[in-house]
Residue, then its C-alpha position, 0 to 999 in steps of 0.5 A: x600704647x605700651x610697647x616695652x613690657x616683659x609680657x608673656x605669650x598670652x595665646x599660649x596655654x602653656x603661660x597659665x600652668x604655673x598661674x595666671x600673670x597677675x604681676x604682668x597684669x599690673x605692670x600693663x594696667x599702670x601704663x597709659x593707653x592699652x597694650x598691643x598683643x601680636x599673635x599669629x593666629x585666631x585675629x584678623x588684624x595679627x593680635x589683640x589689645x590687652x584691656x586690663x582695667x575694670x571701668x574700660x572691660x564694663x565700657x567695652x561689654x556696654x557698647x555692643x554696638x561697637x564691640x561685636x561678639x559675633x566673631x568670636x567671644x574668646x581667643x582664638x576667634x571662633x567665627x570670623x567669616x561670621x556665618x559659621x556654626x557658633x553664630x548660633x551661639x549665644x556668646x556669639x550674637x548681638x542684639x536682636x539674635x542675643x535678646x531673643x535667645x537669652x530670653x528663653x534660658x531666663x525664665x529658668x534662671x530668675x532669682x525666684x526660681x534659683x531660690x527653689x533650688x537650695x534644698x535638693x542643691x543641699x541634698x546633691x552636696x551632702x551626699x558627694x561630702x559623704x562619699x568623700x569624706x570618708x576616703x580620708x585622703x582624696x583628690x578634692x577636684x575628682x571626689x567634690x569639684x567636678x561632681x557637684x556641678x556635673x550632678x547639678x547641672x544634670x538636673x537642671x537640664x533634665x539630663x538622665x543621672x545615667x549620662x552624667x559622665x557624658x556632660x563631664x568628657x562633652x565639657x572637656x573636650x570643649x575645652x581642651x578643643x579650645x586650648x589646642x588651636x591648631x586642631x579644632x576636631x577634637x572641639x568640633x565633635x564634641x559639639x557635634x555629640x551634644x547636639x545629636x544627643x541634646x536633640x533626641x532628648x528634647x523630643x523626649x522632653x515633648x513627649x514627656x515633659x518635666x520641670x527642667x530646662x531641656x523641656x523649656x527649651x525643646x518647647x521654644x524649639x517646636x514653637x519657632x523661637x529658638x532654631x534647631x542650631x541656636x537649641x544645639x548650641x544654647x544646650x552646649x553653653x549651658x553645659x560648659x558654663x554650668x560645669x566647667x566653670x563652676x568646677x573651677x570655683x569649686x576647686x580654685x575655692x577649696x586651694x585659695x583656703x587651704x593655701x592662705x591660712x589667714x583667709x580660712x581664718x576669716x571666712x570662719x568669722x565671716x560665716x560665724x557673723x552670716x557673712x557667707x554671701x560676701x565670702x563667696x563672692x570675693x572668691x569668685x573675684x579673686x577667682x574669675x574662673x572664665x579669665x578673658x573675654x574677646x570683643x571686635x571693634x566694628x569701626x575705627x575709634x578712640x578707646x581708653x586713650x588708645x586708637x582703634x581700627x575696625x575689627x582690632x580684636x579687645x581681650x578683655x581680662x577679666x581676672x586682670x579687671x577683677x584685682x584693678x586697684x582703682x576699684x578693689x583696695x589691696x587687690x590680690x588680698x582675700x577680704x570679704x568685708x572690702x568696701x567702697x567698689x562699685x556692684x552694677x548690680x550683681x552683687x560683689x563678684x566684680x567681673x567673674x560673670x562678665x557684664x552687660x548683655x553677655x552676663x553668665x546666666x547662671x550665675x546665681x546657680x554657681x554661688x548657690x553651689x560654692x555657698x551650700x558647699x562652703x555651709x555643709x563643710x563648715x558645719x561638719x567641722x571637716x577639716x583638710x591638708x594640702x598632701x601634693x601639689x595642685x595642678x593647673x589645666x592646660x588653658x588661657x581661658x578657663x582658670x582650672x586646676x585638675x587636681x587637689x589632693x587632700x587628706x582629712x585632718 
């Protein structure tokens, strides 16, 4: 167990706003064993172990059996009594419960049905690019990130375009709830509009049903696979995963480019040889928009060298994981030709969608949007410059930036 280091507070919003804590990272990941995090709040035992290295992230999201996410899939732990509300939530359950509800969401996101999505994904892009565009000088967060996958997800689920702004402030104040542990209102109520507003457009969706996920999942609603709170609660997932994170990789993408000439200048020869698959995801590792993951030991063991008592909490760091040196050579470099890593068969994101049962899901959606997005401004030849500082939210899980301002060159 390494005790001696210099790491910040990671419980502590405030240590990303100026970025996430990559050279602490390293320091921790070459030290044996694990590091031992105190905190005050949000874990059962006064803190959590500090899992920075990928092949033990993989070991401990494999075993489900002794790493549990019922009591709480991030930190601060949601639900540590274990009965609460977010046990209905998807990132809060093991199997059979997991199985079962992922099951339903799955049959809207498999790979056939993702691939019917590019044209109007296409469709939703040009039309944000030529809003944006011409403005001139702009905020790339507000004008293109944010939109993109609010829209987007909006017509996934089958949410009115009048409602839109509601899936963006519902997300929002999911986050900024989560962010500020000492008050879960804010959090709280918003969970609680979703649902009353998820719930009466799902009777809708019965009466009227149409080609989108609320339809889906209001049917296995009324025909007992999914409960009332698991289709509140898998509804709210899929908002926040299918805005906020997305937002974050397309508003972290467009900063790494326009701050790291020398990437621009290799994703244009790598979208000039059809590289664009391996662009986008080395962004997303490089990225890892969701930065940790929390597992709670449901016994005591011995993991990566590091002795275990039941309920010890794991964080597992996943943009820490994702720049492991052991897997990814000259990690914090941007090189969509990188060779020799290990894919578990997702593709080349590393960790960004996490592994194992609790894999985002969506996935294949978000790289659809950053690929598309990437494509449409290449083929208008836009250029843009950097005109302020950008700015990073305030959270230790999700690795934001609220703004971006931008001028077109």
């Amino acid at each position: 167990m390494s005790t001696d280091l210099a790491l910040p507070d990671l419980t502590d919003p405030a240590t990303f706003v100026p970025g996430i804590p990559h050279a602490a990272f390293d320091d921790v990941r070459r030290q044996p064993g694990l590091h031992w995090h105190p905190s005050e709040f949000g874990t059962y035992n006064g803190g959590f172990w500090l899992v920075t290295r990928y092949a033990d992230v993989v070991a401990a999201e494999a075993d489900v059996d002794t790493f549990s996410s019922v009591p709480g899939a991030f930190f601060p732990l949601g639900n540590q009594e274990l009965t609460g509300p977010m046990s209905k939530h998807i990132l809060f359950m093991d199997p059979p419960d997991h199985t079962r509800v992922r099951k339903v969401a799955s049959r809207a996101f498999g790979p056939k049905v993702i691939a019917q999505f590019g044209d109007w994904v296409r469709g939703v892009i040009d039309e944000v690019l030529d809003k944006a565009i011409p403005l001139g000088e702009f905020d790339w967060v507000e004008q293109v990130a944010r939109q993109i996958p609010a829209r987007v997800i909006s017509v996934v689920m089958g949410v009115p375009a009048a409602d839109q702004k509601l899936i963006v402030k519902w997300a929002d104040d999911i986050f900024r709830g989560q962010a500020a542990s000492e008050d879960g209102s804010l959090m709280a109520e918003a969970f609680q509009a979703v649902g009353g507003y998820m719930m009466d457009l799902g009777a809708r969706k019965l009466v009227e049903p149409a080609d989108d996920l609320i339809s889906l999942l209001a049917r296995a609603l009324e025909d007992g696979e999914l409960d009332a709170a698991e289709y509140t609660m898998y509804c709210t997932a899929l908002i926040v995963a299918g805005y906020d994170t997305t937002n974050t990789l397309l508003a972290q993408s467009a900063r790494i480019l326009l701050e790291d000439h020398a990437a621009a200048e290799v994703v244009a020869d790598a979208f000039a040889r059809g590289k664009q698959r391996e662009v986008v995801e080395e962004l997303l590792r490089l990225i890892t928009p969701a930065m940790s993951v929390t597992r709670t030991a449901t016994r005591d063991l011995e993991f990566a060298g590091q002795q275990i008592r039941k309920n010890d909490v794991l964080m597992l760091h996943l943009s820490a994981a994702n720049r492991d040196p052991e897997v990814f050579s000259d990690p914090h470099t941007f090189d969509p030709f990188r060779t020799g890593m290990p894919t578990l068969g997702y593709g080349r994101d590393g960790l960004a969608f996490g592994s194992g049962i609790h894999r985002c899901v969506g996935s294949m959606l978000a790289k659809l949007e950053l690929r598309i997005l990437l494509e449409e401004m290449n083929k208008r030849g836009v250029k843009l410059e950097l005109t302020g500082e950008p700015k990073r939210g305030w959270s230790a899980m999700i690795n934001q930036l609220t703004a971006l301002p931008v001028l077109v060159a």
